[in-house]
C-alpha positions in Angstrom: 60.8 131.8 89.0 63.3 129.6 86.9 66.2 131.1 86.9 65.6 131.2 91.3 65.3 127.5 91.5 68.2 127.0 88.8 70.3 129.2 91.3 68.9 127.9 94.0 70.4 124.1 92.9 73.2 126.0 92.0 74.0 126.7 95.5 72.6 123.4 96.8 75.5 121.9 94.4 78.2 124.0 95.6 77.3 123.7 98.9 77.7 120.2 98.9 80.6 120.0 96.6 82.9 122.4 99.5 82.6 119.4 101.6 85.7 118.1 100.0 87.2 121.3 98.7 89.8 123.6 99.7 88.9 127.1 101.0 90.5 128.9 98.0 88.2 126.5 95.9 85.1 127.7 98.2 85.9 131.3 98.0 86.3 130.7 93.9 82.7 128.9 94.1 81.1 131.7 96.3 82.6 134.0 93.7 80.7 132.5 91.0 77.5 131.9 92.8 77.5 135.3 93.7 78.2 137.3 90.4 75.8 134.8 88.5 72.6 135.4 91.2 73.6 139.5 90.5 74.0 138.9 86.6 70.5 137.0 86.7 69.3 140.1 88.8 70.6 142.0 86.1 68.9 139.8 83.4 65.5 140.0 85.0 65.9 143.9 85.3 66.6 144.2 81.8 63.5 142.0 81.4 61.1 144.2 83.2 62.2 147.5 81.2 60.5 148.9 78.0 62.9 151.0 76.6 64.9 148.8 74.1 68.4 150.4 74.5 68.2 150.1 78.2 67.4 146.4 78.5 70.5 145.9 76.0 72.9 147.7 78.4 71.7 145.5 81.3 72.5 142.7 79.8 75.5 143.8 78.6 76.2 144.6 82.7 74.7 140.8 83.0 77.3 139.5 80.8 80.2 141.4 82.4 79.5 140.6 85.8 79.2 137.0 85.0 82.7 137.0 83.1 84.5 139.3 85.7 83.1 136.8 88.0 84.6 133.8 86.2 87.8 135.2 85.5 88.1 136.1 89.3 87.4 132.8 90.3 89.8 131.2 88.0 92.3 133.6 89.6 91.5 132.6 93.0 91.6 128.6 91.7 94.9 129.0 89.7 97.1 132.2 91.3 98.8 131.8 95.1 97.4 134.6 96.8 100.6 135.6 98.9 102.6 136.2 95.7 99.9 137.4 92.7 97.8 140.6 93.7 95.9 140.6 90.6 93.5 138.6 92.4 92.5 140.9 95.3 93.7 139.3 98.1 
């Protein structure tokens, strides 16, 4: 229940930060917001299991989701799409 309201004012925040932003900084925000609501998925799975080695490799997935997501949104804040592919676009 507390990691759903922390995202939950998560994505109040950014919501009211795109007001002012640029689309390529709203795409790098919905980047973020979206790996770190399926990395605290992840984290809650890895919550509910019993088996110790499984819960570690969960939130091992947790932790690389939520850094794949960062560095893609960095890419998306700091790279011009037309002339860098490495960020997707």
């Amino acid at each position: 229940m507390k990691k759903t309201f922390v995202v939950a004012i998560a994505a109040g925040l950014a919501s009211l930060s795109a007001c002012n932003s640029s689309p390529r900084e709203q795409a790098a925000d919905r980047i973020e917001s979206n790996t770190e609501a399926v990395a605290d998925n992840l984290e809650d799975a890895a919550d509910n299991v019993d088996n110790e080695a499984a819960e570690d490799r969960l939130e091992n997935k947790a932790d690389a989701v939520r850094a794949t997501g960062q560095n893609q949104a960095e890419d998306m804040r700091t790279n011009d799409p037309d002339t860098n592919l490495s960020n997707g676009i």
